[in-house]
N, C-alpha and C positions, 0 to 999 in steps of 0.2 A: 665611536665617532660616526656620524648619520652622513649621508652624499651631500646634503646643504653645509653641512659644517658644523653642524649641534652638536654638543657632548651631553649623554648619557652618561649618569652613574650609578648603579644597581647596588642593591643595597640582598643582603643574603635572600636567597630564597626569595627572591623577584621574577614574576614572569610578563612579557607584555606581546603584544603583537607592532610591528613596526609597517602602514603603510601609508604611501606618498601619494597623493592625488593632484591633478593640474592644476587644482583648485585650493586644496588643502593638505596638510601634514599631520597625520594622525597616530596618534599614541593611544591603544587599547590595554590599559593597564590592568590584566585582571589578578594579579595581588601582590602584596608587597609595596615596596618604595623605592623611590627614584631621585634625583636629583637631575636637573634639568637646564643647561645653559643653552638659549634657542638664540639663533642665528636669526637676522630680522630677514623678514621677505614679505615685502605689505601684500603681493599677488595673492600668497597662498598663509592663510596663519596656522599656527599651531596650536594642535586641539589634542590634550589629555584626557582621554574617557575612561572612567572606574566602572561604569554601572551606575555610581550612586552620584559623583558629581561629573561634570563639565568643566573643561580648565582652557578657559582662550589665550591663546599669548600674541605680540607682537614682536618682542625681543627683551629676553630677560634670563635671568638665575632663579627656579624655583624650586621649592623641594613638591613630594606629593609623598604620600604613607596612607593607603590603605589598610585600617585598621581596627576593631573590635565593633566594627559592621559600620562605620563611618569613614570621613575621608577629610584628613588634614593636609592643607595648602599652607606652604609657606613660603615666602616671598623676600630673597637677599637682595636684588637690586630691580629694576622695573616694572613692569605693570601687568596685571594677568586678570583675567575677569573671571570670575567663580559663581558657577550656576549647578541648581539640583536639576539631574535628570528625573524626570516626571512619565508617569503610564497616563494614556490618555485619560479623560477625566477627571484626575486631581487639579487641583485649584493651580493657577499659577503660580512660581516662585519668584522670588524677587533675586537675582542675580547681586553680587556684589563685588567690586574692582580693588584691589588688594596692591599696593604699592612697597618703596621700598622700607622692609621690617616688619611688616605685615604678617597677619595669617589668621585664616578661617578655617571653620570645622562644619563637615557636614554629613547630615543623617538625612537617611532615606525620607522622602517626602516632606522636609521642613526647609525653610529658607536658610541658606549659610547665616553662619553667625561668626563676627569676629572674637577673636582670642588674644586676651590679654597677656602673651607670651613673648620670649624673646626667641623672634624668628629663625634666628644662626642656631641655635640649640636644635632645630631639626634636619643641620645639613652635619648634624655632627658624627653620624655613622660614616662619612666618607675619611673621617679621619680616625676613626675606630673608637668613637664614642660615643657611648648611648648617654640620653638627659631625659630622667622621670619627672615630672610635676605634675603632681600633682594624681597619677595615674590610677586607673583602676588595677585589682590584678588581673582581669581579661586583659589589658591593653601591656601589662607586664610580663604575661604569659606568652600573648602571641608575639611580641617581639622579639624575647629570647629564645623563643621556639625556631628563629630562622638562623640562628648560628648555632641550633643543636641536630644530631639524627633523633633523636628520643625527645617525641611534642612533650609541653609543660602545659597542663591544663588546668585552670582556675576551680576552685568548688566554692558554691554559694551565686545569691543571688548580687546582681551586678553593684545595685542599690545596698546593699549589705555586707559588701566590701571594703577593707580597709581601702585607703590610697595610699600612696607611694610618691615620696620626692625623695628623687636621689639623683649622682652622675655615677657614673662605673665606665670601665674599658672592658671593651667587648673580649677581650683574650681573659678577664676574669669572670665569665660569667657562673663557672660553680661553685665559685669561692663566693661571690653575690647570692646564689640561692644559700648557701651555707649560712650565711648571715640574713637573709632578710630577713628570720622569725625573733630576731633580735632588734628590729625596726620598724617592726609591724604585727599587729596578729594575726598571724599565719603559720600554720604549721606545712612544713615539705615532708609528703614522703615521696622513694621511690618506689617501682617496681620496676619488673621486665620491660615494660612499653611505656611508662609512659612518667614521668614528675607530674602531682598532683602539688597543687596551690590549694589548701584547707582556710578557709576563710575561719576564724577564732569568735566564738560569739563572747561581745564587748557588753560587760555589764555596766 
């Protein structure tokens, strides 16, 4: 719970920085994800920074996921404006306002683009469940990597990756690596430090 009255929901292995200005309410989210129910205050709005997007609110329910070097916004009830943050010199980006059921994806230096998903399926780690669609296994990888101590790390190239649609509860997540080379080709192994994700070359 924030002094305005917003709830915060941190999802494993979330970090962010929380400061309040006269002017604005900022959330420095430097990894991981969030769920987000903002308290209106038209004086001061609230502003989610990744590094790679921008998330403007006025009063609303959103999620945010920081993840496989992009940043997905999604939007259960209200309005939120989603813009790429830019280094001087690149080209302008075209911002986009995301309503309710909504959701965009965004990569370093390209304009958000909207996602033909269903938006509740990203608030669903607060009720301890993860929804794959579609995914790569970097984006499979680093997700289950934040309810493990021992990272899971992808092998092969992004573009060369099986995807992944699936739902699981998060309290099964080794019983999920135990099976996913049964629903994808992927081979797991372990070692000391770390699960390897082997990408299966598809004849």
């Amino acid at each position: 719970a924030l002094p305005d009255g917003s709830q915060l929901t941190l999802n494993a292995n979330t970090e962010m920085d929380i400061i309040y200005y006269r002017d604005k309410r900022v959330i420095k989210l430097k990894r991981g994800e969030a769920i987000f129910e903002v308290s209106k205050d038209a004086d001061r709005p609230f502003v989610v920074d990744s590094g790679i997007a921008k998330v403007t609110v006025l009063g609303t329910r959103f999620a945010v996921n920081q993840i496989d070097g992009r940043v997905i916004v999604a939007v259960d009830h209200g309005r939120v404006q989603v813009e790429t943050k830019i280094s001087s010199g690149n080209a302008e980006m075209t911002p986009v306002i995301l309503s309710d059921g909504q959701m965009a994806e965004v990569s370093p230096n390209t304009s958000p683009v909207f996602l033909e998903r269903n938006a509740m399926d990203a608030f669903g780690f607060s009720s301890g469940k993860l929804v794959f669609e579609n995914a790569s296994l970097n984006e499979v990888a680093e997700t289950l990597s934040r309810y493990r101590l021992k990272p899971i790390i992808a092998i092969g190239k992004n573009s060369k990756q099986p995807h992944i649609t699936a739902v699981m509860n998060v309290a099964e997540t080794e019983s999920f690596l135990k099976t996913l080379p049964q629903i994808a080709a992927v081979e797991v192994k372990q070692n000391q430090n770390q699960t390897l994700l082997i990408s299966k070359k598809i004849s």
